[in-house]
C-alpha positions in Angstrom: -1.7 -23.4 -9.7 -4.5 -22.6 -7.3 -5.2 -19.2 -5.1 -7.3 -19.4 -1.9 -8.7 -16.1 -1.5 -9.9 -14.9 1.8 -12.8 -12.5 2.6 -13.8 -9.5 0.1 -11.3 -11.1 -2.4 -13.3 -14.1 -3.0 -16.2 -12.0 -3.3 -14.6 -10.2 -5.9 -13.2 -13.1 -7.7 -16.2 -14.8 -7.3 -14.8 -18.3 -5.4 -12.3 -19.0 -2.6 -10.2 -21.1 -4.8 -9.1 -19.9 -8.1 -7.1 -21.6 -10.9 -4.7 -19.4 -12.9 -2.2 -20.7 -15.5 0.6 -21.1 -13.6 3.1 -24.0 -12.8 6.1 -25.1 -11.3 9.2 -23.1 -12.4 7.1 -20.0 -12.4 7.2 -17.2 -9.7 4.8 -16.1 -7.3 4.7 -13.3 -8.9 3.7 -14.5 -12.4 0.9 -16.5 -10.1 -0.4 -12.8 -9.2 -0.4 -11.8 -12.0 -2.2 -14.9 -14.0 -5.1 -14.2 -11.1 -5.2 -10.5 -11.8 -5.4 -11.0 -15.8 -8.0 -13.3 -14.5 -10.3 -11.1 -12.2 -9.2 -7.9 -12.7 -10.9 -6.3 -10.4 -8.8 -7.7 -7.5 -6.5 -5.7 -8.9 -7.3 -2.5 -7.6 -8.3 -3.8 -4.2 -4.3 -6.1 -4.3 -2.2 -3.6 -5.7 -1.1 -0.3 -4.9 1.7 2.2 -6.2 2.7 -0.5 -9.0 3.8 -3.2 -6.2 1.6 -5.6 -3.6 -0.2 -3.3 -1.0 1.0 -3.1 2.7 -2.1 -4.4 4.2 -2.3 -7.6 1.5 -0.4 -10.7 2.9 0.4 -13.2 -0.2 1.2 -16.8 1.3 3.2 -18.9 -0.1 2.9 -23.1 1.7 1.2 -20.7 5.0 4.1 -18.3 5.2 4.3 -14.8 4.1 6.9 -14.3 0.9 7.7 -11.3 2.8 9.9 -13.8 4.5 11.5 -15.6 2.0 12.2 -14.2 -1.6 8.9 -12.3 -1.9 7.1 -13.1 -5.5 10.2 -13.7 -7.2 10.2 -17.1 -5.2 9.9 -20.3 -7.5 6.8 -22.1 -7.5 7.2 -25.9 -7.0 4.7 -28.7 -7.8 1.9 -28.8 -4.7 2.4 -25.2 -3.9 -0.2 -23.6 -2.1 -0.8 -19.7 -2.5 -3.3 -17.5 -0.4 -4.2 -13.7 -0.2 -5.4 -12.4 2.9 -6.4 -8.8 3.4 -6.8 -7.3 6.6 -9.4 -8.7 8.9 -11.1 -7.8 11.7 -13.6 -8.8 14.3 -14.5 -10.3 17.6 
């Protein structure tokens, strides 16, 4: 399964697209956590107080999980995740 990662969290990771062991029948949440084993320092900057921070939107197909069954939702085949922290500009 792939992450996109947007902004400072592809400079951490060190890509945009990331590849964690992850597949269908899997959570979300076991995605997040394949990338975090993976690039552990995302971790600090993605979680906070043991669960997903506030200001970190995880993306499941373009919609937030926050809308459906958060990271316990089920991962199908062509799946698309994304992190997006907060952004800003003009």
């Amino acid at each position: 399964m792939e992450w996109k990662l947007f902004a400072d969290l592809a400079e951490i990771a060190g890509d945009r697209a990331v590849t964690v062991d992850a597949e269908p029948g899997d959570t979300v949440g076991d995605a997040l956590d394949a990338l975090l084993d993976a690039h552990p320092d995302l971790r600090d900057r993605v979680i906070e107080d043991g669960t997903v921070a506030d200001h970190i939107n995880v993306l499941r197909n373009g919609r937030s999980v926050h809308h459906d069954e958060g990271l316990d939702a089920t991962l199908e085949a062509g799946d698309e995740l994304a992190l997006f922290p907060p952004v800003s500009g003009g």
